[in-house]
C-alpha positions as CSV (number, residue, x, y, z in Angstrom):
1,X,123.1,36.2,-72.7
2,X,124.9,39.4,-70.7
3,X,124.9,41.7,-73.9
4,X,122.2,44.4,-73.6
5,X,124.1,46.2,-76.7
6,X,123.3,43.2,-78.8
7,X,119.8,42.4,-77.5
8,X,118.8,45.8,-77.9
9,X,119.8,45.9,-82.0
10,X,118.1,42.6,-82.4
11,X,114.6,42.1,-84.2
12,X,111.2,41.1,-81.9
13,X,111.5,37.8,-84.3
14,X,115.1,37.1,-83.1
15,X,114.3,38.0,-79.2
16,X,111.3,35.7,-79.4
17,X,113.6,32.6,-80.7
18,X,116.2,33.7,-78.0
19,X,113.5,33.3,-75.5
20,X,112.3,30.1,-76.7
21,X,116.0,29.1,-76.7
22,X,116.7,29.8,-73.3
23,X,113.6,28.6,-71.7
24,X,114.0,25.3,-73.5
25,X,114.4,22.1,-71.2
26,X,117.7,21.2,-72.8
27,X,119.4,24.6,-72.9
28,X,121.9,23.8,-70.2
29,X,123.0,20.6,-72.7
30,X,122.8,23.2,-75.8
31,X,125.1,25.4,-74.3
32,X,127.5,23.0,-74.0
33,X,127.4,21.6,-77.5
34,X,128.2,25.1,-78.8
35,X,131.3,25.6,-75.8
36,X,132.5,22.4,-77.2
37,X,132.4,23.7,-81.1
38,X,133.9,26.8,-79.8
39,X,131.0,29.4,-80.7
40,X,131.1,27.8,-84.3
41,X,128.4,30.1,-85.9
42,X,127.2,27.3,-88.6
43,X,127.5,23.8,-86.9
44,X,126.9,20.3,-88.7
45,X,124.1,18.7,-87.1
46,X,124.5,14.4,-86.4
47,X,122.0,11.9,-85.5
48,X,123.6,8.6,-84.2
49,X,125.1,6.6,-81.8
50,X,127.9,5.0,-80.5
51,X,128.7,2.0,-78.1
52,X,131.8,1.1,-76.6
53,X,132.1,-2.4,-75.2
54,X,134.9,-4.9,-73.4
55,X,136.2,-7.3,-76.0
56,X,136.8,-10.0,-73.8
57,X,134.0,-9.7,-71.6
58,X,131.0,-7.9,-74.0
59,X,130.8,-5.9,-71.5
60,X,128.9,-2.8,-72.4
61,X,131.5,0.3,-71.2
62,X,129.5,3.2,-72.3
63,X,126.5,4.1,-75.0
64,X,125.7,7.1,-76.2
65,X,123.2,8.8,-78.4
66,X,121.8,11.7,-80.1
67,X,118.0,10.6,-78.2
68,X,119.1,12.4,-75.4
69,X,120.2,15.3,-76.8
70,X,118.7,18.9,-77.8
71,X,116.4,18.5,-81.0
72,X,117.7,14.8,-80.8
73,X,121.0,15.9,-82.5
74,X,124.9,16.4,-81.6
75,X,126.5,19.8,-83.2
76,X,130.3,19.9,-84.2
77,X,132.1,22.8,-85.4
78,X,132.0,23.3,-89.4
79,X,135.9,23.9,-89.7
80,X,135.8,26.7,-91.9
81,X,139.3,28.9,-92.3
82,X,137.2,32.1,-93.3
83,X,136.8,34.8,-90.5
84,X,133.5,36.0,-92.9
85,X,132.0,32.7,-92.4
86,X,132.8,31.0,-89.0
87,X,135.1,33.0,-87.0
88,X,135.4,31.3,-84.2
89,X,136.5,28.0,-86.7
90,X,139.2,30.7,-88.2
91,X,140.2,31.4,-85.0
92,X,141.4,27.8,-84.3
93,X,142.8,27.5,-88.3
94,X,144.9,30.8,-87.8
95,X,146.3,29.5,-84.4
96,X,146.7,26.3,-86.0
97,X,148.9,28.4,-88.7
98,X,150.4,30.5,-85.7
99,X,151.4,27.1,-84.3
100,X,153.1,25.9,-87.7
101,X,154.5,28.9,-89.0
102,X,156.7,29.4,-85.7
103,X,157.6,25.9,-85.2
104,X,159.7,26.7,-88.4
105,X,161.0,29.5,-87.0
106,X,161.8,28.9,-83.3
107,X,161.8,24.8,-83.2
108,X,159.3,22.3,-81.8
109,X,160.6,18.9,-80.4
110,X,156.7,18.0,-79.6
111,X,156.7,18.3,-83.6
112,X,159.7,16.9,-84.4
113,X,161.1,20.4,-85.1
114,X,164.3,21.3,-83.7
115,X,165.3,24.6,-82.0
116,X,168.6,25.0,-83.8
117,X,166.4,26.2,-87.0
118,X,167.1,29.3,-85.1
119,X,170.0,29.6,-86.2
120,X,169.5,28.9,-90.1
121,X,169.3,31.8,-92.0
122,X,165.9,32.8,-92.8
123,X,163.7,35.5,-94.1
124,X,160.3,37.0,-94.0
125,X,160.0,37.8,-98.1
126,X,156.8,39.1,-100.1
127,X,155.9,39.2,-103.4
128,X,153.8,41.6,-104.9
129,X,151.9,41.6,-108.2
130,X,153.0,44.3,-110.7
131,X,150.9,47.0,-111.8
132,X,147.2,46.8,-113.6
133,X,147.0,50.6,-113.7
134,X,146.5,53.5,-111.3
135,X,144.3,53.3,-108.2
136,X,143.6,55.4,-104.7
137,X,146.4,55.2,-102.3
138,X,147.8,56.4,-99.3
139,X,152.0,57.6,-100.3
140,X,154.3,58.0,-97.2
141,X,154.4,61.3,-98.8
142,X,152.1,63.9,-100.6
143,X,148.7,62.9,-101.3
144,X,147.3,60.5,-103.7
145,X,147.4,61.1,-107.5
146,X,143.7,62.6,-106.9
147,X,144.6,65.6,-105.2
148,X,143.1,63.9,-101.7
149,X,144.9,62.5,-98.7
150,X,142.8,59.5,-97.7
151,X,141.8,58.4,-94.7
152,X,143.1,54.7,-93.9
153,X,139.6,53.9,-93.8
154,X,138.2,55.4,-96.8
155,X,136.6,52.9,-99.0
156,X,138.0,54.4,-102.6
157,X,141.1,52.5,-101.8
158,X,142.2,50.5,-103.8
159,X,140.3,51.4,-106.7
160,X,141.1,52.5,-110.0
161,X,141.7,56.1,-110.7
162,X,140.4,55.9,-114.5
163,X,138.1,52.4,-114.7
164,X,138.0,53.1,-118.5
165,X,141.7,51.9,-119.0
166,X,142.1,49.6,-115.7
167,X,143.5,46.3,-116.9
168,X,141.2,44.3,-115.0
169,X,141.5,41.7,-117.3
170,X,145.4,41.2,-116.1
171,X,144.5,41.4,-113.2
172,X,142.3,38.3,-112.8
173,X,144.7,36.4,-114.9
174,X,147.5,37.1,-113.0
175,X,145.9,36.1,-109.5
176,X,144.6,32.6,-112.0
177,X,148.2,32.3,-112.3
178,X,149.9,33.2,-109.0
179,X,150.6,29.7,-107.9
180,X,152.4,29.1,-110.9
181,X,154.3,32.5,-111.0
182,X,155.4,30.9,-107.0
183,X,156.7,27.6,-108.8
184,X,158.8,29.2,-110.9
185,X,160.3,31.2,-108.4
186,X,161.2,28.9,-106.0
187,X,163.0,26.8,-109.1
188,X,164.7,29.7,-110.2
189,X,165.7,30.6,-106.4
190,X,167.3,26.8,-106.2
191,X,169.4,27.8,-109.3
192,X,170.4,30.7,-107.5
193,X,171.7,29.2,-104.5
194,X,173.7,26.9,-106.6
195,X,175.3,29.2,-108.7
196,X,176.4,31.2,-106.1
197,X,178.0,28.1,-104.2
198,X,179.7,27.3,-107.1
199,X,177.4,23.6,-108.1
200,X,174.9,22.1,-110.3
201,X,171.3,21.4,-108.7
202,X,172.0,18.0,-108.4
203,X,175.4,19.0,-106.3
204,X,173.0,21.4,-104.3
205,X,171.0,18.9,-102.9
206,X,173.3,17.3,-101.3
207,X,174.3,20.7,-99.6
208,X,171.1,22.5,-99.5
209,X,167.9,21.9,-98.9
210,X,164.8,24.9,-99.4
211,X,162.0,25.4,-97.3
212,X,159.3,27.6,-97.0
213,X,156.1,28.8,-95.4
214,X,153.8,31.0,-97.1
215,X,150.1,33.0,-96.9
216,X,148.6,34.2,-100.3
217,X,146.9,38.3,-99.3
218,X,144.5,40.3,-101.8
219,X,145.8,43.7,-101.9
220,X,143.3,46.1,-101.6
221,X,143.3,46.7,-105.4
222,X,142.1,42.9,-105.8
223,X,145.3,41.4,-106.6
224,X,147.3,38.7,-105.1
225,X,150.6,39.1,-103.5
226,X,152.6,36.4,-101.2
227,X,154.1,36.8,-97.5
228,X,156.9,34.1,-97.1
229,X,159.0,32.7,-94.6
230,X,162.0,31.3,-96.6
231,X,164.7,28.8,-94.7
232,X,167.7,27.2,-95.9
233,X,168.8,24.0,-94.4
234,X,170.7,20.9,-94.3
235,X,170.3,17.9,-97.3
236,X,168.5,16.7,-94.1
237,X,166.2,19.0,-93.7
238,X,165.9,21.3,-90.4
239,X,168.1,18.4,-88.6
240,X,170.6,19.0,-90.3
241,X,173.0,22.7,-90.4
242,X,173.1,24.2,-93.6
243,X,176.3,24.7,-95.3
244,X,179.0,27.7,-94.3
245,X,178.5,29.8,-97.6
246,X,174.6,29.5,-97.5
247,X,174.0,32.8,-95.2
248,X,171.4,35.4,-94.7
249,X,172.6,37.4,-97.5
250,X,173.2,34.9,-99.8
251,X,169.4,34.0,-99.3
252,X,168.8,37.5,-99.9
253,X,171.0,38.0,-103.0
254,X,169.2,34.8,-104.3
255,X,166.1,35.8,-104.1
256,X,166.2,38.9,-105.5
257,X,168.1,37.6,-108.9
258,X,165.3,35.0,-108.6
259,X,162.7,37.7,-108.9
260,X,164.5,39.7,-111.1
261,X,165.2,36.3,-113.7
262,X,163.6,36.3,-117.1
263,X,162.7,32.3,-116.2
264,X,160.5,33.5,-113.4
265,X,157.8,34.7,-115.9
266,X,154.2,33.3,-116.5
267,X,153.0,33.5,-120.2
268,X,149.1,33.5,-120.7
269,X,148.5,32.9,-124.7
270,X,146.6,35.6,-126.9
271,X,142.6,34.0,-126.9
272,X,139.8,36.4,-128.2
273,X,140.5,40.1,-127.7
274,X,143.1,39.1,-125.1
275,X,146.6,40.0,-125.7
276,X,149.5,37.9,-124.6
277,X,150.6,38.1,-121.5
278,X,153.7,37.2,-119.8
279,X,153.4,37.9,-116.0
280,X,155.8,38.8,-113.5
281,X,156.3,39.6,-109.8
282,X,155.9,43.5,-109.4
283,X,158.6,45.9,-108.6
284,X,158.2,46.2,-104.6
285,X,160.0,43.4,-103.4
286,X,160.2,43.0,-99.4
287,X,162.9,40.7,-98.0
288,X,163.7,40.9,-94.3
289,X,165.8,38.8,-92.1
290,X,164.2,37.0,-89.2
291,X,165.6,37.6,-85.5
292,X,164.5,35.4,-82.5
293,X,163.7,38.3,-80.2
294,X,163.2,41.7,-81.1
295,X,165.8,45.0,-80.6
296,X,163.7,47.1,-83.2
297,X,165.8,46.6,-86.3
298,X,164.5,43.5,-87.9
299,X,161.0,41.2,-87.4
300,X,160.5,38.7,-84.7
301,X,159.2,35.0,-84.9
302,X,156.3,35.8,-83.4
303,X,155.2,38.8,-85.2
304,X,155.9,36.7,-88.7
305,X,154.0,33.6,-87.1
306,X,151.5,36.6,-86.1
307,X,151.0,38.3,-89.3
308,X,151.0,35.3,-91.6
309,X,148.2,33.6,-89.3
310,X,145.7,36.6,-89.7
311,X,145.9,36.2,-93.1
312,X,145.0,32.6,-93.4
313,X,141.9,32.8,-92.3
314,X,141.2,35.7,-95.1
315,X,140.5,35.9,-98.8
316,X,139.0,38.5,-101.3
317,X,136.0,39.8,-99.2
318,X,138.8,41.4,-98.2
319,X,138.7,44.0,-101.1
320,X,134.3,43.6,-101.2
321,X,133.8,40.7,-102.8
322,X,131.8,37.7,-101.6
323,X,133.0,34.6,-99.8
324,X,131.1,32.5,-101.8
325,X,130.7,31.0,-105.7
326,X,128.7,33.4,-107.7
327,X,126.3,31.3,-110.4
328,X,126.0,34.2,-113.0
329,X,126.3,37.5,-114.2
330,X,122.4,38.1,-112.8
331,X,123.4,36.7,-109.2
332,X,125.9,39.1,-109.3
333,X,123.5,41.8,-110.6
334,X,121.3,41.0,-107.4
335,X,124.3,41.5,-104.6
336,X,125.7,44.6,-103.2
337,X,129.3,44.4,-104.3
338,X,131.1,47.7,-104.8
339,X,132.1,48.6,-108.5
340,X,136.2,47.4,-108.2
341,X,135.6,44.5,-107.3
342,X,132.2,43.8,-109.6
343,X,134.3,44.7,-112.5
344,X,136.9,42.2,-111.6
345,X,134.2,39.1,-110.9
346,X,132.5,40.4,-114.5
347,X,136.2,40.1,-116.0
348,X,136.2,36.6,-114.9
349,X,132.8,35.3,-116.3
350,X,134.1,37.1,-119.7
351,X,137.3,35.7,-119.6
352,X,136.1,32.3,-119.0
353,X,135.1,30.7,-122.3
354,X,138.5,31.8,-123.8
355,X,140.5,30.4,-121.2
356,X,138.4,27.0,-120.3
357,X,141.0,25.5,-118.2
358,X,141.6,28.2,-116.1
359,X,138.0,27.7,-114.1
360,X,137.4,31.4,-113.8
361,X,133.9,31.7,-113.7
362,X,134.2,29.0,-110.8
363,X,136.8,31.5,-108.9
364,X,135.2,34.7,-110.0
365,X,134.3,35.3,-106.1
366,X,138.2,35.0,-105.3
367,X,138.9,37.4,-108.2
368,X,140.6,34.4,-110.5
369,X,143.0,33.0,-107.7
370,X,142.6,29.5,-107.2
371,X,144.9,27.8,-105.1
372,X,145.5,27.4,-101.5
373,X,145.7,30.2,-99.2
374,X,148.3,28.9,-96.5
375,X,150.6,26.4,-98.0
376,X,154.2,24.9,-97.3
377,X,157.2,22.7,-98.5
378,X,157.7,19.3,-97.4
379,X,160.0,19.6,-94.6
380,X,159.2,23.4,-93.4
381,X,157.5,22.4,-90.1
382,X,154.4,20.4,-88.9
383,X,151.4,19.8,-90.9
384,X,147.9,21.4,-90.1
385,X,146.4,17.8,-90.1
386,X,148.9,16.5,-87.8
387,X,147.9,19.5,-85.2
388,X,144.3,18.2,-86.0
389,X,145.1,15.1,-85.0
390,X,146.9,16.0,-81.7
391,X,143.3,17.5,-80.8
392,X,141.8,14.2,-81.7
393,X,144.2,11.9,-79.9
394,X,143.6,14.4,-76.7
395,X,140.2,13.6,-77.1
396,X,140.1,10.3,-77.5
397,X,143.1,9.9,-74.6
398,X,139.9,12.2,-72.5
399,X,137.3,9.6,-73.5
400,X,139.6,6.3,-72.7
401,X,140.5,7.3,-69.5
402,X,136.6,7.8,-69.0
403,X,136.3,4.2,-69.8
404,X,137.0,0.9,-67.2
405,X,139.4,-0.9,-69.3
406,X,143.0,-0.6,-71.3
407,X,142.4,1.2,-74.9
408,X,143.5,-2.5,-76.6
409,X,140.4,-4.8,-74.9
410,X,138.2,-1.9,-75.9
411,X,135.8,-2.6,-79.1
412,X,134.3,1.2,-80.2
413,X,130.7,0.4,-82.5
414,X,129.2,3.4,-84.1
415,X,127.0,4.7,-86.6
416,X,126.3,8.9,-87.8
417,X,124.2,10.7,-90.3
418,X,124.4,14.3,-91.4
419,X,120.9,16.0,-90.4
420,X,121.9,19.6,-91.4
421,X,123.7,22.7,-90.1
422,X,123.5,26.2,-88.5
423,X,121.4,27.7,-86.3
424,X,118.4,29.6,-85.6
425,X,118.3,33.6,-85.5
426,X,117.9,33.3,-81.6
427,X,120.6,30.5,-81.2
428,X,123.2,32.3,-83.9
429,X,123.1,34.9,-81.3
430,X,123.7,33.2,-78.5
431,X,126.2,31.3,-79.3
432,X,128.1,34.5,-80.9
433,X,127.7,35.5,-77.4
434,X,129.4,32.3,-76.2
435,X,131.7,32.8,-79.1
436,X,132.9,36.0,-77.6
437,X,133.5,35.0,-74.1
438,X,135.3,31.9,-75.2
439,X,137.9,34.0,-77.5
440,X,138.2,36.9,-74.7
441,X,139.4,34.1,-72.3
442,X,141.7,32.7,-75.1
443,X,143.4,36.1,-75.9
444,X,143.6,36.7,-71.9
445,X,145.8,33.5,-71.7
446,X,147.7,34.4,-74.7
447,X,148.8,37.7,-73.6
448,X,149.6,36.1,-70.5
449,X,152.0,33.4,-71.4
450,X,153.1,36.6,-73.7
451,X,154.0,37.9,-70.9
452,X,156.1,35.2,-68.9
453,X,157.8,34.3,-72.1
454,X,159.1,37.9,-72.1
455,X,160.0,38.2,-68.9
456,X,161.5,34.8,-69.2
457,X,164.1,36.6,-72.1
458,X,164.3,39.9,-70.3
């Protein structure tokens, strides 16, 4: 471990366990485990075995098992999308997201994507959640309604210039509610499209089809807006060209009528001392078309396939809440969660027995929001599980070619149990150390093939 910063903040109890660590006889064999998780920083911990024999002979090819291994046990990485839980996981999920988000920008014949979806008309759109009252910001111009010019660090933020009269309450039911507010967009942006060509839905279908990407982002006030990449294509999907009329403005034009439509409104019935509510998207609307490289005057594939990747791997620790379920109202009593963001998750638990089918007590850490962070129409681009599974088939391509047969004569026996997860205080920082070192050589290859690519369109 080549960090003297880091040892030197660490605990005697923590230096002891590192020692231990290292001076183990399997270190060497632990070190590896965690390069081959990627740093994970919470591993699941196997016992088992497997056995991989010739069908025709019985020959036995190769056996392995956990025996032989550190503490008798085989660590894989947890797979968690949160930065505040695993980031070295994240880091895979928001490249995996990277990966997806641009093949449905730029084209990807390895994933069945082709590169004339450049020239689709597309946009980078979000969607903002209207207002829940005053709070601390940062105006292009002036300073904020306080009388003070933050700093872009400064933690009031975000939060509510008079908490007596903030309408927390909305705000929680409007991030419970998000997804749907998104489903009756994208219905009402179909209609749209269609009466501008001139057809029914039906006839648009046969035209038309609409395809999106999209990341769900907590503003720092705590509520949810959306960052989309919106395509139009072919009845075909992205092999197919979309037809003459359906242009960049006309996706524009669309979706701001589609915003702006009465039908794209959410209505939450009175319950209790709860009003009704009918939600809406907020006033600041972003739409912005989608150029392959840049000149300065509109965003690039890469900085949208960028921008919506760091924000997969995010979700409302983001504004100081937790990253995990909260049990009750004296958990939460117990944890150092700043007041905005307390009075939000206490909003939830209140709100909960009136709205019972709304889980909020369940989703009070996520401030009420509920659905998935990263999600994506049918025929926008690759899935996340079939990038999984490329990594999978690589592997299992590495581990046949280890092997002295074909991959059909082969018979693979094997047999796992779960036997826990994460690691001690001296092996959590070693292998954030490893962690480290594995991302810095990542980013170095990155901004590398950055690099040729650009000189490549130069």
């Amino acid at each position: 471990m080549n960090d003297t910063a880091t040892l030197a903040g660490l605990d005697p109890a923590t230096l002891g366990d590192i020692l231990r660590v290292a001076g183990s006889p399997g270190f060497d064999r632990w070190q590896d485990q965690v390069r081959r998780t990627g740093g994970c920083s919470d591993p699941i911990h196997l016992t088992g075995w497997t056995l991989a024999k010739d069908r025709v002979t019985g020959e036995t090819l190769r056996r392995y098992s956990t025996d032989t291994e550190p503490d008798g046990r085989l660590r894989v990485a947890c797979g968690n999308r949160r930065a505040s839980r695993c980031p070295s996981c994240a880091y895979t999920y928001a490249g995996d997201t990277y990966h997806l988000i641009r093949a449905g920008l730029a084209g990807d014949e390895s994933k069945d994507i082709p590169a004339t979806v450049r020239d689709h008309p597309r946009v980078f759109a979000t969607l903002t959640a209207p207002s829940f009252g005053p709070v601390h910001n940062r105006p292009d111009r002036g300073v904020c309604r306080c009388g003070t010019r933050h700093a872009e660090d400064d933690s009031a933020l975000g939060t509510a210039l008079d908490p007596a009269t903030y309408d927390y309450a909305g705000t929680v039911l409007f991030n419970n509610h998000a997804g749907q507010l998104w489903q009756r967009f994208t219905t009402r942006l179909r209609r749209e499209l269609a009466a501008r060509a001139g057809l029914s839905q039906r006839a648009l279908a046969d035209q038309l089809r609409l395809s999106y990407g999209k990341v769900a982002e907590f503003q720092k006030r705590g509520a949810i807006h959306f960052h989309a990449v919106i395509r139009l294509d072919g009845p075909d999907g992205p092999d197919s060209p979309p037809p003459v009329w359906a242009t960049t403005a006309v996706l524009t034009d669309s979706i701001r009528a589609a915003v702006a439509h009465s039908y794209t409104t959410v209505t939450v019935p009175a319950a209790g001392n709860q009003p009704c509510r009918p939600f809406r998207w907020g006033r600041q609307l972003d739409i912005r078309p989608v150029k392959a490289f840049g000149d300065g005057s509109h965003i690039t594939e890469q900085a949208v396939a960028s921008y919506v990747a760091k924000y997969a791997t995010k979700a409302a620790e983001s504004t100081g809440s937790l990253d995990r379920r909260i049990g009750n109202r004296e958990v939460l009593a117990l944890l150092d969660v700043p007041d905005h963001p307390r009075r939000l998750i206490e909003a939830c638990l209140d709100l909960a027995p009136l709205y019972p089918d709304r889980k909020l007590a369940a989703w009070a850490h996520m401030l009420g929001f509920r659905g998935h962070f990263s999600t994506k129409s049918r025929r926008y681009s690759t899935t996340l599980g079939a990038l999984r599974q490329i990594r999978a088939d690589y592997r299992t391509a590495q581990e046949q070619d280890a092997l002295d047969g074909e991959p059909d004569t082969v018979l693979v026996l094997a047999s796992w149990q779960y036997a826990g997860h994460g690691h001690t205080p001296g092996e959590s920082a070693l292998a954030a150390t490893i962690a480290r070192g594995i991302r810095l050589n990542r980013e170095t290859a990155r901004e590398e093939i950055a690099a040729l690519e650009g000189a490549d369109h130069a």
